[in-house]
C-alpha positions as CSV (number, residue, x, y, z in Angstrom):
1,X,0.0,0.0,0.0
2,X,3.0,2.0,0.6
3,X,3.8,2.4,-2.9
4,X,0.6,3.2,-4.0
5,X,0.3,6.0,-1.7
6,X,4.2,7.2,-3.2
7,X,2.6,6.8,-6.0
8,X,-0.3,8.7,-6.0
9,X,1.7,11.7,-3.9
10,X,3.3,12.5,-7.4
11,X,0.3,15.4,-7.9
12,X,2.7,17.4,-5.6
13,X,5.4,17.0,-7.5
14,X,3.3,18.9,-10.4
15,X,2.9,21.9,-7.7
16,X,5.9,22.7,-6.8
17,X,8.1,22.8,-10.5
18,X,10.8,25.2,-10.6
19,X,12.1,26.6,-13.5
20,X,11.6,29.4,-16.1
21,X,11.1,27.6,-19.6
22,X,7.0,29.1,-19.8
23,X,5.4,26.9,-22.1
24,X,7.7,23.7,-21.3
25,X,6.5,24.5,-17.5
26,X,3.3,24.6,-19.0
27,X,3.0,21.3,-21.2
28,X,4.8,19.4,-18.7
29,X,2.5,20.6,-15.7
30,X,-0.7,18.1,-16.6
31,X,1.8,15.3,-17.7
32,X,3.4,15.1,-14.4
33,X,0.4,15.5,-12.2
34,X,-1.4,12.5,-12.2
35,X,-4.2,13.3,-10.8
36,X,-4.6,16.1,-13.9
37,X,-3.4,13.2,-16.4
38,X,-6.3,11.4,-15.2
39,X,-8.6,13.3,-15.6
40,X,-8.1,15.0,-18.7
41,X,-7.5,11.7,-20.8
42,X,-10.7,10.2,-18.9
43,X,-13.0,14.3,-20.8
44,X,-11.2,12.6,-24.1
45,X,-12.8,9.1,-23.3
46,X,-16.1,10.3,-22.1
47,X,-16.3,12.2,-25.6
48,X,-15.7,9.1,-27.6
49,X,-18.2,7.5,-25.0
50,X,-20.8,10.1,-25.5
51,X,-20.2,10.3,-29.7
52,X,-21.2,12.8,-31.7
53,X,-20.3,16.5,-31.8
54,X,-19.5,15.8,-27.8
55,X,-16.5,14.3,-29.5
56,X,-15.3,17.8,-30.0
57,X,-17.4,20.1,-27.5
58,X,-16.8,18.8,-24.6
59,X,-12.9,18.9,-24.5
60,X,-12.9,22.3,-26.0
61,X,-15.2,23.2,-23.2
62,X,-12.6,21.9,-20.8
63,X,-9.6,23.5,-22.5
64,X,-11.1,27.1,-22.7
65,X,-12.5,26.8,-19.1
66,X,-9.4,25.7,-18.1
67,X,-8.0,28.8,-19.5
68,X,-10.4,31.0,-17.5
69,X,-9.8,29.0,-14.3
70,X,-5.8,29.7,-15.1
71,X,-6.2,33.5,-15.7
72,X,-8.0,33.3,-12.2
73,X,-5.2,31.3,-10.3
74,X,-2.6,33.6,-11.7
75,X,-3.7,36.8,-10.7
76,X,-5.1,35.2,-7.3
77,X,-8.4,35.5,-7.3
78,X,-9.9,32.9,-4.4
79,X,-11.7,29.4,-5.7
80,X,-12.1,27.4,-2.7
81,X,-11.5,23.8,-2.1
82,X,-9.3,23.4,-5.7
83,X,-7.5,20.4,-4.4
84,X,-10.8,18.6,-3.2
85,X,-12.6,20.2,-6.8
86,X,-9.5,18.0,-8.9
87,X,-9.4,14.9,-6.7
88,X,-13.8,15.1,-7.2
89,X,-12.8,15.8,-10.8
90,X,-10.6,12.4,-11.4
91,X,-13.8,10.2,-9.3
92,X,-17.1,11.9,-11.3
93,X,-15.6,11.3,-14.8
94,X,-13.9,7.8,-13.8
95,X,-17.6,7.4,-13.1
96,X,-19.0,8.7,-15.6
97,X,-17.3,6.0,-17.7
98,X,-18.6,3.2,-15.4
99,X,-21.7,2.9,-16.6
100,X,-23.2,1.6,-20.4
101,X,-25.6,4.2,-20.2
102,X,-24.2,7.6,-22.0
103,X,-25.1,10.7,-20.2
104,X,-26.3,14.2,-22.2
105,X,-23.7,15.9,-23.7
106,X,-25.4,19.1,-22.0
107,X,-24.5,17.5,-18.7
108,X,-21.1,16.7,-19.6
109,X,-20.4,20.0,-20.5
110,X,-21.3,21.6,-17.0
111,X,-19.4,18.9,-15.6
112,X,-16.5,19.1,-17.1
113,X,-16.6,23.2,-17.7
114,X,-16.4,23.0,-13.5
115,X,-13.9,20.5,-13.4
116,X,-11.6,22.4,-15.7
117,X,-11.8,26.0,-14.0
118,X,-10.3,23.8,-11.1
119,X,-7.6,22.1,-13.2
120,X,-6.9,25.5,-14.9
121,X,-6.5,27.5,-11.2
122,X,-4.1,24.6,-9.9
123,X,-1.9,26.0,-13.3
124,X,-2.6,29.1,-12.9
125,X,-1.6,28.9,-9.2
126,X,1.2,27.3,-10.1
127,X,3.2,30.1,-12.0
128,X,5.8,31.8,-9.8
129,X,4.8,35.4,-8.6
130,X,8.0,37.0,-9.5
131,X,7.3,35.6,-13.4
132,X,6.6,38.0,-16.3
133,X,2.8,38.1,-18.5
134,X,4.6,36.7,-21.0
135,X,5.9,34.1,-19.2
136,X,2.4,33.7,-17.8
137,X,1.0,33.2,-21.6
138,X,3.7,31.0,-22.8
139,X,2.6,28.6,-19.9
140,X,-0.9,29.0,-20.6
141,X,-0.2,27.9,-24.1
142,X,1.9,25.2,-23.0
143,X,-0.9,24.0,-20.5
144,X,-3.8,24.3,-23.1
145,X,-1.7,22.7,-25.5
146,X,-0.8,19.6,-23.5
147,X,-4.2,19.1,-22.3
148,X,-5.8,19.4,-25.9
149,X,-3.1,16.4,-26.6
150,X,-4.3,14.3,-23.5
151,X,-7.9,14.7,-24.7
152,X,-6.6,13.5,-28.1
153,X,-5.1,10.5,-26.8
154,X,-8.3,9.8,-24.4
155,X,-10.9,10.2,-27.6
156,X,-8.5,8.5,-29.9
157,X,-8.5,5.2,-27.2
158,X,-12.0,5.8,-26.3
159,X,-13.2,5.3,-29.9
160,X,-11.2,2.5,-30.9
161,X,-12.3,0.8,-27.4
162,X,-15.9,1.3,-28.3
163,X,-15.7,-0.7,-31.2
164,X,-15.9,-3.6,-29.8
165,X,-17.9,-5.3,-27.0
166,X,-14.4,-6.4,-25.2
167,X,-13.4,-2.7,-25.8
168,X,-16.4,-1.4,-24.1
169,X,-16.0,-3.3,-21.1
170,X,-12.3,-2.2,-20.8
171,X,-13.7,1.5,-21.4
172,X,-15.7,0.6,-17.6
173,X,-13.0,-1.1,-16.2
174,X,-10.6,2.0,-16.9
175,X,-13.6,4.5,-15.4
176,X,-13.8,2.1,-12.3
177,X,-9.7,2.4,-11.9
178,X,-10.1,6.2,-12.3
179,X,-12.8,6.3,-9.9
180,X,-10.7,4.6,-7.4
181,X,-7.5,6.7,-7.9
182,X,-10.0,9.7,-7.5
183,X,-11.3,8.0,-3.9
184,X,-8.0,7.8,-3.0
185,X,-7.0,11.6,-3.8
186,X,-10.0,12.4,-2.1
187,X,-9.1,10.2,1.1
188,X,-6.2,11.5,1.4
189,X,-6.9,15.2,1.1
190,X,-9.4,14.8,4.2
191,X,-6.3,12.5,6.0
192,X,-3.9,15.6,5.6
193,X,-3.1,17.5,8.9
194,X,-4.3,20.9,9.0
């Protein structure tokens, strides 16, 4: 259990980059968090799972939130509860994959357009106070751009996956793995000492 919990303390790790390379900061800030890995290739799987135009929305809904919920983190405007908002984030759309039945791309869109204004302040947040705007904008870029690629990957899998009635099934099993990294995240954000 051990390494699991080592495991699952690398979100910190995604906190607490030095460095002053803007949009490298950026693109590798979702990559190395895995609680934001998670979650943004499980939006790309839910819009292979819902089909359609969702296919496109509903990432793009996360990536421009996600922008918005940067802007806010970087000039410090106050969103409570961000870490409990992500670790929520990674269990809801694990879950949301669970299930055969498809829920409406209207919902999905709320949900994830929430979810992503918390991703987005973590990044936002991130970004050391003594940096420039333009260093600010390069790491947005670098962010967006990364998370656009993780939603890729996540439709990309999610549509081959739901090709089959084996794939499908795998498509649940990776939700219920999600969902229980996201329990986890979630269990140990309430464990943490004040």
């Amino acid at each position: 259990m051990s390494l699991i919990n080592d495991f699952l303390a690398v979100p910190l790790l995604a906190h607490t980059l030095p460095g002053d390379a803007g949009a490298i900061d950026g693109f590798l800030h979702p990559l190395l968090g895995v609680e934001h890995l998670l979650a943004m290739f499980a939006v790309g799987l839910l819009s292979a799972k819902i089909g359609g135009r969702a296919i496109w929305t509903v990432p793009t809904a996360f990536v421009v939130v996600m922008a918005v919920g940067g802007i806010l983190g970087y000039f410090g405007e106050t969103l409570p509860v961000v870490s409990y908002g992500i670790a929520l984030s990674v269990l809801l759309l694990g879950g949301a994959l669970i299930f055969q039945r498809r829920i409406p791309e209207a919902i999905a869109l709320i949900l994830v357009g929430l979810f992503a204004l918390f991703h987005g302040y973590a990044h936002g947040e991130a970004v050391p106070a003594e940096q420039t705007f333009v260093f600010f904008l390069a790491y947005v870029l670098g962010f967006l751009v990364s998370t656009a690629g993780l939603h890729v990957i996540g439709a990309l899998v999610g549509y081959i996956a739901l090709r089959s009635k084996r794939g499908t099934a795998i498509l649940g099993v990776s939700g219920a793995l999600i969902a229980v990294i996201g329990v986890v995240f979630l269990v140990n954000l309430i464990n943490v000492p004040a």
